[in-house]
C-alpha positions in Angstrom: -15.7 -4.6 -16.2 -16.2 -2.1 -13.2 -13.7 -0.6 -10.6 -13.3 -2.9 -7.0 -13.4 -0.7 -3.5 -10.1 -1.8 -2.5 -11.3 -0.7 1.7 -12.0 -3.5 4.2 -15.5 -2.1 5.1 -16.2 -2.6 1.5 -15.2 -6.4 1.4 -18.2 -9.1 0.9 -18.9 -11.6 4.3 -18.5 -15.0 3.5 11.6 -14.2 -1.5 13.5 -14.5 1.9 11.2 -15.7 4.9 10.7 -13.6 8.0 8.8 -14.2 10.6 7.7 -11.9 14.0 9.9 -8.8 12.9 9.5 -5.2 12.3 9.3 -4.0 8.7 8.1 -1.4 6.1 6.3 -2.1 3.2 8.3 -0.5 0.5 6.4 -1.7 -2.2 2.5 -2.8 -2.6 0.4 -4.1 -6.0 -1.7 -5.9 -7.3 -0.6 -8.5 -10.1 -1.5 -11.3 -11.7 -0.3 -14.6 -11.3 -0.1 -18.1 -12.1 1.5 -19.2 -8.4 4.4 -20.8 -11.5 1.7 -22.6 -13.3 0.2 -24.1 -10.2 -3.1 -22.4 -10.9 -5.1 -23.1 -14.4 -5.2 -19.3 -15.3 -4.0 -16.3 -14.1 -5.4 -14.7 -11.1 -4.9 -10.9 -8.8 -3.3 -11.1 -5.8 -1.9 -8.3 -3.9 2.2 -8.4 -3.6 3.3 -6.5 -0.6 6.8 -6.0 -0.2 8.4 -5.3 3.2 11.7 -3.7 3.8 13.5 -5.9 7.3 16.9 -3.5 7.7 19.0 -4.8 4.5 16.9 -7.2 3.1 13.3 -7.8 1.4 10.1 -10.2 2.1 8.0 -10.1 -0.5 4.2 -11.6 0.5 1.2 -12.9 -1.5 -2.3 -12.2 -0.2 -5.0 -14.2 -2.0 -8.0 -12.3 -3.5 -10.2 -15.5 -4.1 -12.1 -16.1 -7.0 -11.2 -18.1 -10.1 -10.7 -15.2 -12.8 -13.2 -12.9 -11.2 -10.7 -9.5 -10.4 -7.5 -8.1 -12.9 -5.2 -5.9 -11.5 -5.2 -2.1 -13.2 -2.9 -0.7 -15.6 -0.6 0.8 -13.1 -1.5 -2.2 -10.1 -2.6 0.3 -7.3 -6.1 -0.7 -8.0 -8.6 -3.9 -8.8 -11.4 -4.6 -11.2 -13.8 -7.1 -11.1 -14.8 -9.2 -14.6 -17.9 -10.7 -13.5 -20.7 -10.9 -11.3 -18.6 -11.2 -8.0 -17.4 -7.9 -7.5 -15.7 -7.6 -4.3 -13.9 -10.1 -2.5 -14.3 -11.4 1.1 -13.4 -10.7 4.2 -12.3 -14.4 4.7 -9.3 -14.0 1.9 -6.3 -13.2 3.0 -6.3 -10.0 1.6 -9.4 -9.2 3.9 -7.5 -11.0 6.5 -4.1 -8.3 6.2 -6.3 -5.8 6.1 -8.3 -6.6 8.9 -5.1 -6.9 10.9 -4.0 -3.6 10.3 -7.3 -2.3 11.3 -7.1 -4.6 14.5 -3.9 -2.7 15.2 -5.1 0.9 15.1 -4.7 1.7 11.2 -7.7 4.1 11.0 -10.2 3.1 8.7 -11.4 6.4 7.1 -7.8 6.6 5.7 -8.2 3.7 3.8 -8.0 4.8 -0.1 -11.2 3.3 -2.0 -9.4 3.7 -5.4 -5.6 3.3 -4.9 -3.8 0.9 -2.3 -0.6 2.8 -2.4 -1.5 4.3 0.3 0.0 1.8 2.6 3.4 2.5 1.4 5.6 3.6 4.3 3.8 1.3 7.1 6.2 0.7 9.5 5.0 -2.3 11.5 5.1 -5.7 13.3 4.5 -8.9 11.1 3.9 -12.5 12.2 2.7 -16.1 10.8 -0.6 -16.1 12.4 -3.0 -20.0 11.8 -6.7 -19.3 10.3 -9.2 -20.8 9.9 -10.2 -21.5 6.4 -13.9 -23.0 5.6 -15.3 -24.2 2.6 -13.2 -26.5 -0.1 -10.5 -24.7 1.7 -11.2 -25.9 5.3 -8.1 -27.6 6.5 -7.9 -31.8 5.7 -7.1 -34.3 8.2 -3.1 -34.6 8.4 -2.4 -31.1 6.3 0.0 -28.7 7.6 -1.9 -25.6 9.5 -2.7 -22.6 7.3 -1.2 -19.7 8.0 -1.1 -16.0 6.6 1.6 -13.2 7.8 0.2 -10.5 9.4 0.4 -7.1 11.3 0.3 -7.3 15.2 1.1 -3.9 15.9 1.8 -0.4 14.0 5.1 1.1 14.8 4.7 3.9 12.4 1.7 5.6 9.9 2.8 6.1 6.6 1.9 9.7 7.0 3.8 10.5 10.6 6.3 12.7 10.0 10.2 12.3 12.1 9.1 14.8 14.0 6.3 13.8 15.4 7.8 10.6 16.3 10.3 13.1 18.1 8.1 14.9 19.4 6.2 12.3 20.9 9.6 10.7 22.8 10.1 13.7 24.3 12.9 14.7 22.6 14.0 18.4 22.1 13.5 21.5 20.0 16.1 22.1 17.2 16.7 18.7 15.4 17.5 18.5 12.0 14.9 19.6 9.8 11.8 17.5 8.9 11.8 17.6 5.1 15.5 17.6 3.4 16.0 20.1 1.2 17.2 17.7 -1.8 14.2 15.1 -1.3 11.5 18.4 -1.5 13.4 19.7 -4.7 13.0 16.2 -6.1 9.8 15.5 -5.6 8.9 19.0 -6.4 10.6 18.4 -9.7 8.4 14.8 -10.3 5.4 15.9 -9.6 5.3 19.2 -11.4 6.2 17.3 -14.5 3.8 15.0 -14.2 1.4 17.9 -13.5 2.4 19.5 -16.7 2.0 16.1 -18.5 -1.7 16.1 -17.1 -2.5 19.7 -18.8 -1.3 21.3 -15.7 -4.3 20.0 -13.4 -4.9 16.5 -11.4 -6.5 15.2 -8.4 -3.9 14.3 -5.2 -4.8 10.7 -6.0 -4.2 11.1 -10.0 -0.7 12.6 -9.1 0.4 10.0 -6.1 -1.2 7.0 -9.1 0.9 8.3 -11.5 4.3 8.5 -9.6 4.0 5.0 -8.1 4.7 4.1 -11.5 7.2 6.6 -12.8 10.8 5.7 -13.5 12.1 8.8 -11.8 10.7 7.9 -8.5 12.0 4.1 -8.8 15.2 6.1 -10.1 15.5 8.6 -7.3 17.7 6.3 -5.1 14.9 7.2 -1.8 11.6 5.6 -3.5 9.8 5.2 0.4 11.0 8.9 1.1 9.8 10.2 -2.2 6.0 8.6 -2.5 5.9 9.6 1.8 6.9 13.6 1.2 4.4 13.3 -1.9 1.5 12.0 0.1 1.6 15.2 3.0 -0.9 17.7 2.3 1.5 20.1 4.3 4.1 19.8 1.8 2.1 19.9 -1.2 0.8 23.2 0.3 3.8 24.7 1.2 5.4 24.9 -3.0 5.1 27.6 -4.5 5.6 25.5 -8.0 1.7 24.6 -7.8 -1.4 25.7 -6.0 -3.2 22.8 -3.7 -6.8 23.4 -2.5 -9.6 20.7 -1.7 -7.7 17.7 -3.0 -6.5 19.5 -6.5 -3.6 20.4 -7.7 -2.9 23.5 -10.4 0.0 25.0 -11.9 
C-alpha cells in the first residue's frame, strides 16, 4: 500500500441534476463504492458536492481501475493497492481536474496529499461529451458519454470578499473581511485540535483533521469555516498559536 499524488501533473497518460450553472463545491472525497451493486467490488471515486443557491448536486468522478486505489481514513487522500499506482489522465477524475486547470486554476496550488483543497471553488459546471477509448470507447447506438465539468472559475477558494471588492471597483470601508464570530470559531477548532496533536502540526495535518471534525460540520458555516482555516494571513494574525514555514505551535 503506498500514498497516490492526488495533482493532475502527477496523473499516468493513457442527487438533483444540474446542468450549465454556477456552484460551489461545498463538500469533496474520496469513497468507495459499489455504483448500488452494479460493480463486482467496491471501488474509489471522488464525490464532489456542489452547492447551486438552495440546493445540492452531488457528482461521481471515476478513478479507473478494478480494485487498484482505497480512499484514506479521513477521504481527502488516495492509496493505491497494487502495481498501478496512479490513475490516468483519461478518467474522469483526470478529466475534472484538467478542466479546472483549462480554466485558470493554478497548478502549483494543487495539494499532492489532501484534495480538500478545492473546497470553496466557486465556478461554472456543464455536461461536456468525451471521448472514451478502449473497452470503454462508445458502441454503435449507445447514448453519448458525458462528464460534468468546470468551464470557467468565478471564485478561488482562497480569494478573500475583499478582493473580489476590490477588484469591482467598489469602495473603501465595507464590512470587515473576517467576522469576528467565524475567527473566534475557528480559532477555538483549531487550537483544540492543535492541543490534541501535542500542541504542534503541519497546516495540512490541521486543515486534514478539521475536514473531518464534528465541530466544523456542527458549526452551522462549514464552507466559511474550512476557507478562514486555509488563509495563511489569518493563521498568522492569532495570537492563540504561532505559524511560521507551514507549522503551527502553541
Amino acid at each position: 500500500m503506498g500514498k497516490v499524488d492526488l495533482r493532475y501533473e502527477a496523473l499516468a497518460e493513457g442527487g438533483t441534476f444540474f446542468d450549465d450553472f454556477d456552484g460551489v463545491i461545498s463538500d469533496i472525497r474520496f469513497i468507495m463504492t459499489d455504483y448500488n451493486g452494479k460493480a463486482k467490488t467496491p471501488v474509489a471515486v471522488c464525490k464532489v458536492t456542489l452547492r447551486v443557491g438552495d440546493d445540492e448536486s452531488t457528482q461521481f468522478y471515476a478513478l479507473g481501475g478494478d480494485g487498484d486505489f482505497v480512499a484514506n481514513e479521513t477521504g481527502t487522500g488516495l492509496e493505491f493497492l497494487k502495481a498501478k499506482t496512479k490513475p490516468t489522465k483519461q478518467t474522469n477524475y483526470g478529466r475534472f481536474l484538467k478542466s479546472l486547470i483549462d480554466a485558470g486554476f493554478p497548478e502549483n496550488k494543487m495539494d499532492a496529499d489532501d484534495i480538500s483543497y478545492l473546497v470553496g471553488l466557486d465556478a461554472h459546471w456543464l455536461t461536456s461529451p468525451v471521448e472514451s477509448t478502449g473497452s470503454n470507447k462508445k458502441k454503435e447506438g449507445e447514448k453519448e458519454h458525458t462528464v460534468l465539468l468546470c468551464t470557467k472559475i468565478n471564485k478561488l477558494p482562497w480569494e478573500s470578499d475583499a478582493a473580489k471588492g476590490k477588484a469591482k471597483g467598489k469602495a473603501k470601508g465595507n464590512a470587515k473581511v473576517v467576522d469576528d464570530d467565524l475567527a473566534n470559531i475557528v480559532a477555538g477548532i483549531i487550537q483544540g485540535i492543535a492541543i490534541d496533536n501535542d500542541g504542534e502540526m503541519t497546516k495540512a495535518a490541521m486543515l486534514s483533521a478539521m475536514f473531518k471534525s464534528p465541530d466544523v460540520d456542527n458549526s452551522g458555516n462549514k464552507k466559511g469555516v474550512l476557507q478562514l482555516a486555509k488563509d495563511d494571513t489569518f493563521l498568522k494574525s492569532r495570537s492563540e498559536w504561532q505559524f511560521e514555514g507551514g507549522i503551527l505551535t502553541i
